[in-house]
C-alpha positions as CSV (number, residue, x, y, z in Angstrom):
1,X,0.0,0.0,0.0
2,X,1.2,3.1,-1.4
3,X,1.8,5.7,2.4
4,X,-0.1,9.3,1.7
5,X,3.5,10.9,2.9
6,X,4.7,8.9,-0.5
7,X,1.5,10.7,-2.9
8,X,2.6,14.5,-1.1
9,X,5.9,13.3,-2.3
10,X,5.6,12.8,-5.9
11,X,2.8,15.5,-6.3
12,X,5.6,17.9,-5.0
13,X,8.0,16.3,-7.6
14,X,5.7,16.9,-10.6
15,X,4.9,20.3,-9.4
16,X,8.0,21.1,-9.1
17,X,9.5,19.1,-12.7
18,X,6.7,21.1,-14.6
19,X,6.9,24.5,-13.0
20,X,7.4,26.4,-16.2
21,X,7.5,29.4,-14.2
22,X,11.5,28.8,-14.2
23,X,11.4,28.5,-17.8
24,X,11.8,32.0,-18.8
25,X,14.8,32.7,-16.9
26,X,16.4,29.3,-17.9
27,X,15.5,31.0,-21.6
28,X,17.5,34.2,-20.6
29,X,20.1,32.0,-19.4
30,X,20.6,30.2,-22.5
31,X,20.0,32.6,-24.5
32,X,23.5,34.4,-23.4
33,X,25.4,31.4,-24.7
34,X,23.7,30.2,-27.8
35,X,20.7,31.2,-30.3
36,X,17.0,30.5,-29.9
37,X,16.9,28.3,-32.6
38,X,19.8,26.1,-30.7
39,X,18.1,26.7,-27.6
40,X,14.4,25.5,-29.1
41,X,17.0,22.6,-30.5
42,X,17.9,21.6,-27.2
43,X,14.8,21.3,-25.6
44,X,13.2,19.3,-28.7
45,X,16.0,17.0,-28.2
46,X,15.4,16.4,-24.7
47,X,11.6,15.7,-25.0
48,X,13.3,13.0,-27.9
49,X,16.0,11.4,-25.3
50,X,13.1,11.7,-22.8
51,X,10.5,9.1,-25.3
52,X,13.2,7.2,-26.8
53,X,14.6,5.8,-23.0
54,X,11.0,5.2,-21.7
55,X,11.2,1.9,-22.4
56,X,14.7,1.4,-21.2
57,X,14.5,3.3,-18.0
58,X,11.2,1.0,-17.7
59,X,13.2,-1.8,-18.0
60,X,15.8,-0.7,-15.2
61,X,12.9,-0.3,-13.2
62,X,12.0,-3.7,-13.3
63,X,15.3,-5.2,-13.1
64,X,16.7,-3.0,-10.3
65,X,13.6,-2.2,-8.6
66,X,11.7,1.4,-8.4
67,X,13.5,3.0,-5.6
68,X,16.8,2.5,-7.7
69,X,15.3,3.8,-10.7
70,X,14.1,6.9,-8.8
71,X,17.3,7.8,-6.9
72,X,19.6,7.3,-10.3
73,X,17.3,9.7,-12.0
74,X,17.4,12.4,-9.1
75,X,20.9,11.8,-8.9
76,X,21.4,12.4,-12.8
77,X,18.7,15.8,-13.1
78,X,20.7,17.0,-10.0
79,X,24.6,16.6,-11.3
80,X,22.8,18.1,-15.0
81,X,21.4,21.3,-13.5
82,X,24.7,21.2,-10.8
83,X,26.8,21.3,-14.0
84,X,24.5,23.4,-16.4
85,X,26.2,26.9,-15.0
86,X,29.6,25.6,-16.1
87,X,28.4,24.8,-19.5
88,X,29.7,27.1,-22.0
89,X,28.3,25.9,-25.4
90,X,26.0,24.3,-27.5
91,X,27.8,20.8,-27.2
92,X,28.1,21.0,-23.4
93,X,24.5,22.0,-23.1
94,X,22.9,19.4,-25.5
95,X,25.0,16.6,-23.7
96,X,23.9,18.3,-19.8
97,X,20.2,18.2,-21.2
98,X,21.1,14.9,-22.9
99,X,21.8,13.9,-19.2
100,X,18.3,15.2,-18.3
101,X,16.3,13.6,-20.9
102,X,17.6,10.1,-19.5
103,X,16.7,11.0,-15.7
């Protein structure tokens, strides 16, 4: 049985992973090191990294169990967005967001 503390938790997490209210500062962000159209590229390729290892990170799941699956993908969206001020151009960023995609 799934604890009520466990639903708060993952509502918070999707809250949080969706809140496009950050978006237009991350936008401004970019922006300063590449173009829109790379930074529209970037985010298009994540949303593709992000379907193509659904059934992969699936897989994991299953094999390794939930809780492992969850903690490796925390781990990975935190040392991407850790990393994502040090990132300098486009090739850094597309591999940090590649990074994201697969958490």
């Amino acid at each position: 049985m799934i604890s009520n503390r466990n639903i708060r938790i993952y509502y918070l997490t999707q809250f949080l992973e969706g809140a496009v209210f950050t978006l237009p500062i991350i936008i401004v962000f970019l922006q300063a090191r590449m173009t829109l159209v790379q930074v529209s590229l970037i985010y298009s390729w994540r949303y593709l990294i992000q379907r193509l290892a659904e059934l992969p990170t699936g897989a994991f799941a299953d094999i390794f169990g939930r809780k492992t699956s969850i903690r490796l993908s925390f781990l990975s969206f935190a040392i991407t967005y850790s990393l994502l001020p040090f990132a300098n151009n486009f090739i850094q960023i597309l591999l940090l967001f590649t990074g994201s995609g697969l958490g």
